[in-house]
C-alpha positions as CSV (number, residue, x, y, z in Angstrom):
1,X,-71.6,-110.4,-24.5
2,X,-73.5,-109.3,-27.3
3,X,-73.5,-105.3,-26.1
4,X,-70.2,-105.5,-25.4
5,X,-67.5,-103.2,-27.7
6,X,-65.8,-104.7,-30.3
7,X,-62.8,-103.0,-31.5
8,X,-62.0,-104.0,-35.1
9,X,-57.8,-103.5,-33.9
10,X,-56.3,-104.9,-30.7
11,X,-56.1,-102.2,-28.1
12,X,-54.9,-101.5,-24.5
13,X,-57.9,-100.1,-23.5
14,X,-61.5,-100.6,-25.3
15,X,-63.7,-98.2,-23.4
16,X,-61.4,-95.0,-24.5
17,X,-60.7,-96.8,-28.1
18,X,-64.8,-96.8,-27.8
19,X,-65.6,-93.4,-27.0
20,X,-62.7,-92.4,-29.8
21,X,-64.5,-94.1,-32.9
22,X,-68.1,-92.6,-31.6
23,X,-66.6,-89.4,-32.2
24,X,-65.2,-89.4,-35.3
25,X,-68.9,-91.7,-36.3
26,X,-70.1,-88.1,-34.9
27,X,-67.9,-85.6,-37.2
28,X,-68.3,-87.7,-40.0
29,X,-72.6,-87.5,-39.8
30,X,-72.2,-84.0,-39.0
31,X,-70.7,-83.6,-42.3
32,X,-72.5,-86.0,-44.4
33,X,-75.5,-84.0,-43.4
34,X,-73.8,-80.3,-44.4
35,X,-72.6,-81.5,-47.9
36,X,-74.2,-79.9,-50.7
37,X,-75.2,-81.7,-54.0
38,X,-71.9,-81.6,-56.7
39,X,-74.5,-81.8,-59.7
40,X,-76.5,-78.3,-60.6
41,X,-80.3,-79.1,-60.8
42,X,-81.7,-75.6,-61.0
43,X,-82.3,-75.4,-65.0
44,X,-81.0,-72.7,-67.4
45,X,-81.2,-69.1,-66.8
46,X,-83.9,-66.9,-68.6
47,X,-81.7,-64.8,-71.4
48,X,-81.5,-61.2,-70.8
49,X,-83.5,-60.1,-74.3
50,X,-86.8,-62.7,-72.5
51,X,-86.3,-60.8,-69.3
52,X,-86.8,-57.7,-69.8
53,X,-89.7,-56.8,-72.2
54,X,-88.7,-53.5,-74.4
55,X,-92.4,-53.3,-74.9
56,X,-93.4,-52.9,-71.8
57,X,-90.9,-50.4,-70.5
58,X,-92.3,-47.0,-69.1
59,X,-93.0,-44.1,-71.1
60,X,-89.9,-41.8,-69.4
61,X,-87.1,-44.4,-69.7
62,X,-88.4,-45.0,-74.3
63,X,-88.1,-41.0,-74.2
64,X,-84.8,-40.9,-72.7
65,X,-83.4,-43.3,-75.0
66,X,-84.9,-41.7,-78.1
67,X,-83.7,-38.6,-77.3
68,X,-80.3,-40.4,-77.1
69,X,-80.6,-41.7,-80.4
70,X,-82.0,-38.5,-82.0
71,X,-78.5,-36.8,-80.5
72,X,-76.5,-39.6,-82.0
73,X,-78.2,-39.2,-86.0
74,X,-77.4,-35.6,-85.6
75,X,-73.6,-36.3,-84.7
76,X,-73.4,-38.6,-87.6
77,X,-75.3,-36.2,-90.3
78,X,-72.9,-33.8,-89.6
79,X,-70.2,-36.1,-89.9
80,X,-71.2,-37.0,-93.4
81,X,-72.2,-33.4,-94.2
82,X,-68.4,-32.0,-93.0
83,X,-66.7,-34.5,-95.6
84,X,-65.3,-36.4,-92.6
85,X,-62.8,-33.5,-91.9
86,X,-61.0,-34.1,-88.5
87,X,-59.8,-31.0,-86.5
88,X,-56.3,-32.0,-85.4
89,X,-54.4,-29.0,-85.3
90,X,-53.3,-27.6,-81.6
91,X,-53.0,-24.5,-81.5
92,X,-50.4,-24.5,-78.6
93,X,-46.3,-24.3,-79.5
94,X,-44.6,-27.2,-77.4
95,X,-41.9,-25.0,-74.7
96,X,-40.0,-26.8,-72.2
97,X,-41.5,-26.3,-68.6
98,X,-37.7,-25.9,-67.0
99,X,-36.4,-23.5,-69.8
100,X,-36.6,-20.6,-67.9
101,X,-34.0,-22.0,-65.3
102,X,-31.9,-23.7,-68.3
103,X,-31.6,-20.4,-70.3
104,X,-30.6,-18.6,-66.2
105,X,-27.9,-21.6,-66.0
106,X,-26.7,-20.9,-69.2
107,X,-26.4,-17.2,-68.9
108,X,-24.2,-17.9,-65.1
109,X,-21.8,-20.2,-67.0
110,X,-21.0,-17.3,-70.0
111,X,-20.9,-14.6,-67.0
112,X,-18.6,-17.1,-65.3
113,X,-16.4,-17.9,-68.5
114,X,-15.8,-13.8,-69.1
115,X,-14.3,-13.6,-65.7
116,X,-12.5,-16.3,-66.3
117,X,-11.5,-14.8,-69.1
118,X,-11.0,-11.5,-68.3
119,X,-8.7,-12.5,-65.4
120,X,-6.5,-14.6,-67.6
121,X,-6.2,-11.6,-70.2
122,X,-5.1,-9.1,-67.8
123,X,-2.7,-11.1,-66.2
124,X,1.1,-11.0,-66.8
125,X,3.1,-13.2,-68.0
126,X,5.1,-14.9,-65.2
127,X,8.0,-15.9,-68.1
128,X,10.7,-13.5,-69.1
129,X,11.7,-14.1,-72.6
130,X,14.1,-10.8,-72.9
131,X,16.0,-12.7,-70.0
132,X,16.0,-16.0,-71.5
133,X,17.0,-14.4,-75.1
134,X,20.2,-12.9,-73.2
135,X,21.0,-15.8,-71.4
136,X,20.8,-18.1,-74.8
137,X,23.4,-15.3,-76.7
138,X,25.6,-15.9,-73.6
139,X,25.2,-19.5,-73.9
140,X,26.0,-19.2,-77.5
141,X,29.1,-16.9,-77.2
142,X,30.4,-19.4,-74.9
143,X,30.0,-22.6,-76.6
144,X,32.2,-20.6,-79.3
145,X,34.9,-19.4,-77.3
146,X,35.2,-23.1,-76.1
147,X,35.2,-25.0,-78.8
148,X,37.7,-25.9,-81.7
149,X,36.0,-24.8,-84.9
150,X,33.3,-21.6,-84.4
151,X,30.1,-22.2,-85.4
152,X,29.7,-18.9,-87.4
153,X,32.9,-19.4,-89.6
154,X,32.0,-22.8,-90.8
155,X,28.8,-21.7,-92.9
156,X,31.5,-18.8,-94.2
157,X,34.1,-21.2,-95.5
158,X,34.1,-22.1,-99.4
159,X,34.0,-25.7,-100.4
160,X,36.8,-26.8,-102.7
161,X,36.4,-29.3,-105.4
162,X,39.2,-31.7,-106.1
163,X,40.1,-32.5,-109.9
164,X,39.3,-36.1,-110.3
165,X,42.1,-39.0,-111.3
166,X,42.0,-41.1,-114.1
167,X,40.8,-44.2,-112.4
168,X,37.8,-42.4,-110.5
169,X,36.8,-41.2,-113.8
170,X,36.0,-44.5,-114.8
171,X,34.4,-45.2,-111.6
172,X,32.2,-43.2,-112.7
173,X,31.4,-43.9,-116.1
174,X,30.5,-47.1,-114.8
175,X,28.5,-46.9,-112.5
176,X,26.6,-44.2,-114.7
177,X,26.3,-46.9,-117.3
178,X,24.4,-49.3,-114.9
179,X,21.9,-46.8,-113.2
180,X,21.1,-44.2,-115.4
181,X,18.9,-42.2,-113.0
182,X,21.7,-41.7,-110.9
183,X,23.7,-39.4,-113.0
C-alpha cells in the first residue's frame, strides 16, 4: 500500500492522473536545471584608458597619429595667422532650373494674346449705328406728330410772369421774415 499513488485531488482514474504529474515534475526539473543566475557575479570591467597601454603601442600606429596632429597645428596656425577670415562668398548667381520652359510658356501666351488680338481688331462691327440713328429720328418724328404738345416747341415758348396781388405780397414778406436764407 505504501508504493501505491497518491493523488493529492480525487480523480476518476489514478494511473493516467499519475503519469500526468510525472510529467510536469519532468518539465519543471528540466527547467530548473536551464535557469541562469538573476544576480551578475563577474566583477567590473577593466576601463578602456587600463586596457590599452599608449606606451606600448607600435612604432607605425604613434607615427600615424603624430603626423595627424602635426596636420591639425598647421590647420589651426593658419587659422590664427588669417585673422579668422571665413570664405563665404559663392561665386554662383542662383537661376531657376525650369526657367527656360517658363520664359517659352510665357512667350506662347503673348504670341497667343496678339492673335487674339489681331483677330478682334480686324473684325467688323456686327452693329449698325447709321441704321439705328435713322430709325431713332423716325421714332422721334413720330412721337411728335402723335402727340398733343411737340417736344421741340416747348423749349421755344417764353415764360410769362404774373404781377403779384396784394395779399401774396404779404405772403411773402412773411415768410421772408422767418427764413432769411430763403429769399
Amino acid at each position: 500500500m505504501h508504493r501505491s499513488y497518491q493523488p493529492l485531488k480525487p480523480v476518476t482514474n489514478r494511473y493516467l492522473q499519475h503519469r500526468w504529474d510525472l510529467n510536469q515534475y519532468e518539465l519543471h526539473r528540466r527547467k530548473v536545471s536551464s535557469t541562469l543566475p538573476v544576480v551578475d557575479n563577474k566583477g567590473m570591467r577593466t576601463p578602456a584608458h587600463i586596457q590599452l597601454k599608449p606606451k606600448k603601442l607600435p612604432d607605425q600606429r604613434r607615427s600615424i597619429i603624430d603626423r595627424d596632429n602635426r596636420l591639425l597645428a598647421s590647420k589651426l596656425a593658419h587659422i590664427v595667422c588669417s585673422e579668422g577670415l571665413v570664405d563665404h562668398r559663392n561665386q554662383y548667381s542662383l537661376r531657376s532650373l525650369n526657367g527656360d520652359k517658363r520664359r517659352e510658356e510665357l512667350l506662347q501666351v503673348g504670341l497667343q494674346n496678339l492673335a487674339i488680338y489681331r483677330r478682334i481688331t480686324c473684325r467688323q462691327s456686327e452693329y449698325r449705328r447709321q441704321l439705328w440713328s435713322d430709325e431713332w429720328e423716325r421714332t422721334e418724328r413720330r412721337r411728335d406728330d402723335i402727340s398733343q404738345h411737340p417736344r421741340g416747341l416747348a423749349g421755344k415758348q417764353r415764360k410769362v410772369k404774373f404781377a403779384a396781388t396784394p395779399t401774396e405780397k404779404l405772403g411773402t414778406q412773411r415768410n421772408s421774415s422767418k427764413c432769411p436764407q430763403c429769399s
